[in-house]
N, C-alpha and C positions, 0 to 999 in steps of 0.2 A: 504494500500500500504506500503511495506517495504521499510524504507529509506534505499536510495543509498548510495554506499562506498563517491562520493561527498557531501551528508551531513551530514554526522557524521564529530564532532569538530576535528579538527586537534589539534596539540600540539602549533600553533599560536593563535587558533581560541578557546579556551578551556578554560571557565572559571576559570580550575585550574593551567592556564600556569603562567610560574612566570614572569610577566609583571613588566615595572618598577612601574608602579601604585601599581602592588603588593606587590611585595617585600618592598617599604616604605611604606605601610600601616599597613605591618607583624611587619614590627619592630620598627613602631612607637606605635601600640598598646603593645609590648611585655614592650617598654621605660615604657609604663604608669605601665605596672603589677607590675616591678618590683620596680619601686617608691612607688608601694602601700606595696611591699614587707618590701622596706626597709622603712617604714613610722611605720609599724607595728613593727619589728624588734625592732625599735627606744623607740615605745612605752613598749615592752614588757623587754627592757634593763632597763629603767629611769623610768618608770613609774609602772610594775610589779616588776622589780628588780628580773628576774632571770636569772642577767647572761650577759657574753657580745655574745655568742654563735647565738643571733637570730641577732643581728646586721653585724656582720660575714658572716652568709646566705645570708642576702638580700642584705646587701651591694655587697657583692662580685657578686651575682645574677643581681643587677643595673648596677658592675663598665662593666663586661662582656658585659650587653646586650648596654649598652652606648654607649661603644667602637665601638660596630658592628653598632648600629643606626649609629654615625659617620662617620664610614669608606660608611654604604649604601645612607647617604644625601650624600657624596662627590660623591660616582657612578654613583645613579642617576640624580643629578643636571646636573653633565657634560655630560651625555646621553641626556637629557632633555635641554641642553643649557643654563641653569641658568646663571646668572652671578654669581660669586665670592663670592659678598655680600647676594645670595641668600642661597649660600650655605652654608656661616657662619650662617647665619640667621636661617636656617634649625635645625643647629648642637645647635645652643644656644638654641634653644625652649626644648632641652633636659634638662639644666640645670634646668628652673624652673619644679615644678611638674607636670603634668598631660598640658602640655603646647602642647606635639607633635600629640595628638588628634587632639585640631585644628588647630592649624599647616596645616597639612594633608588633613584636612577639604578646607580649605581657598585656597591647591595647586589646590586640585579636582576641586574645583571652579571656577577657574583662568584657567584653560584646563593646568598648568603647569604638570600634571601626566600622560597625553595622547602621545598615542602611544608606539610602541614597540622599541624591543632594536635598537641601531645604528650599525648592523655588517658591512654595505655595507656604501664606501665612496658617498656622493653625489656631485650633482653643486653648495651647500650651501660651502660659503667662510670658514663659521666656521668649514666644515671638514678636514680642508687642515693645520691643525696644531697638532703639534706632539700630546698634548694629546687627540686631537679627533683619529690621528692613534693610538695610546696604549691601546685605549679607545676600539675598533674596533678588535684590535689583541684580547684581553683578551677577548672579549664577543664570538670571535668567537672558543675560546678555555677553555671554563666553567668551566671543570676541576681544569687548572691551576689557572683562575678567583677566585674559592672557594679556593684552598688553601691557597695563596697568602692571600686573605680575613685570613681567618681561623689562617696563621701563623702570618700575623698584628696585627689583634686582640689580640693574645696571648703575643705578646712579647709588643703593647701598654702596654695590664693590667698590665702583669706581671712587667715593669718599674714604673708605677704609686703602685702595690704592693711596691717594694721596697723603692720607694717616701714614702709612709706611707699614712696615710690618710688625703683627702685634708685639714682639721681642722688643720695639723701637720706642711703645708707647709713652712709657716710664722714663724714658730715659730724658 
């Protein structure tokens, strides 16, 4: 029997829809790569001694994908209703190394990664405040959503570029 137009996956129902589950699991995996990036970088500067050139890469390849893990624990927590503390919580498991693996693991767990996005207002109290409506606006306009992302990111890194690097801060 050939399945019907009703069950072939929709773009809700389609294991490669970009769910909030997903989308922080994308880029807490991408967090850990590029900590392995820059860990190697580290070793191939100090330890091979060729160069500051591979530390450059990776780092810049970490401070980028950082950013963006940042900005998508802040999207997803407040779609997912996190508290505040959960989403700084989120954002610091980026500091240490290979920390947002389980991280992500421990949210899975916890059913904090369940469910789709928040387009539509409900009769929950917590939708009745502005950044659940901002929150709402932007998801239901993707586009804008990613760029907004896309030009944050950019001018985050690029302030922390001209910051210098965080070893420099202190000094």
């Amino acid at each position: 029997m050939a399945p019907s137009e009703t069950s072939r996956p929709t773009a809700s129902t389609s294991t490669k829809a970009l769910t909030p589950r997903r989308l922080y699991g994308i880029l807490a995996v991408a967090e850990t790569i590029t900590w392995t990036l820059l860990i190697i970088g580290m070793l191939l500067k100090y330890v091979a001694q060729i160069g500051d050139w591979p530390v450059t890469i990776g780092g810049g390849t970490h401070g980028v994908i950082f950013v963006a893990y940042a900005f998508t624990a802040g999207l997803v927590g407040v779609n997912q209703r996190w508290t505040p503390l959960q989403i700084v919580g989120a954002v610091a498991t980026a500091v240490v190394p290979y920390a947002t693996i389980p991280f992500d693991r421990s949210l899975e767990r916890r059913g904090m990664l369940e469910g789709g996005w928040r387009r539509e207002k409900t009769d929950d109290p917590r939708d009745a405040t502005w950044v659940s409506a901002w929150l709402r606006f932007f998801l239901r306009h993707p586009a804008l959503l990613s760029i907004l992302l896309v030009v944050a990111v950019g001018v985050v890194f690029g302030t922390l570029l001209t910051l210098g690097p965080p070893t420099e801060w202190g000094a």
